[in-house]
C-alpha positions as CSV (number, residue, x, y, z in Angstrom):
1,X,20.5,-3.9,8.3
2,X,19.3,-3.7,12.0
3,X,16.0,-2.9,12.9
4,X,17.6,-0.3,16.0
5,X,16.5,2.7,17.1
6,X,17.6,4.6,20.1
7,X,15.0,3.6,23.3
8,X,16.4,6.8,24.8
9,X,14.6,9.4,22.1
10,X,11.8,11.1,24.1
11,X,8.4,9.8,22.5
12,X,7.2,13.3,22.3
13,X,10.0,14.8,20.6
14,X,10.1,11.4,18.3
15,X,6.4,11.7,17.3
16,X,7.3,15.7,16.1
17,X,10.0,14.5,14.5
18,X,8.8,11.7,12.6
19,X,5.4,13.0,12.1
20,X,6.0,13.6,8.2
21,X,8.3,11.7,7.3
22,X,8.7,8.1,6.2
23,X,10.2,5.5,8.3
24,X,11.3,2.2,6.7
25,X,12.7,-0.4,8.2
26,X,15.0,-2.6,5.9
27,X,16.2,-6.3,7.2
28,X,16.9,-9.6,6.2
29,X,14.5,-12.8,7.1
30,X,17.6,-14.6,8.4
31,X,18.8,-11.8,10.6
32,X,20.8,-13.5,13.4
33,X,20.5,-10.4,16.0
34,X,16.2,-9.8,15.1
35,X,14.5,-12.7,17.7
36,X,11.0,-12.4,18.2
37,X,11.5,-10.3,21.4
38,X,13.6,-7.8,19.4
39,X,11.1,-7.8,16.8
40,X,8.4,-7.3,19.6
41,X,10.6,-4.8,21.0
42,X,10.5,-2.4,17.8
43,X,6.8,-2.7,17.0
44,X,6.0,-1.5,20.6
45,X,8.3,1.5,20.0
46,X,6.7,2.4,16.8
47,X,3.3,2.3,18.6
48,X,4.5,5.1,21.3
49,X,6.4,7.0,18.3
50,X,2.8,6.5,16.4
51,X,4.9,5.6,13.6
52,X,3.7,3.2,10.7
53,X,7.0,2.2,9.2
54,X,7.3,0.5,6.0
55,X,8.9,-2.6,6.4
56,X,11.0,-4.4,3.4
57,X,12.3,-7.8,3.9
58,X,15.0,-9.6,1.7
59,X,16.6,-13.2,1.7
60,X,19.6,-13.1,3.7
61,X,20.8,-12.1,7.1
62,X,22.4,-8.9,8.9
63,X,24.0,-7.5,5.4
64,X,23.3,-4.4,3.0
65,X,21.3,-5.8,0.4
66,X,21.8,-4.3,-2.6
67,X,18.5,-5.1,-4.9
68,X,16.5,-3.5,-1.7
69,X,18.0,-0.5,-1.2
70,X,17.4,0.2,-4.9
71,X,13.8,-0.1,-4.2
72,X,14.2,2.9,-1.5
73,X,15.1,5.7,-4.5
């Protein structure tokens, strides 16, 4: 799974939004489309959406990953 998020969401409206709710972000360590400026990308959009997202990792690349989305329920 992608780490994407729309860079057009206001901040403001993003941070009421998400305020309450848990964010996760789900991807695999072998992603081909995640490069370090990607990955930079996303933490510095969580920063102005004040968001802490839980991050969970698996073996493999851009796939669904069964095993961790069982972890989400």
């Amino acid at each position: 799974m992608g780490r994407y998020f729309s860079t057009g969401y206001g901040f403001q409206k993003g941070q009421v939004v998400f305020h309450d709710k848990e964010v996760i972000e789900v991807y695999g360590n072998q992603d081909p489309f995640l490069t370090e400026v990607r990955i930079k990308e996303m933490e510095t959009l969580n920063e102005k959406l004040k968001l802490k997202p839980r991050v969970l990792t698996f073996e493999g690349a851009h796939e669904i990953h069964l095993p961790t989305l069982l972890q989400l329920q």
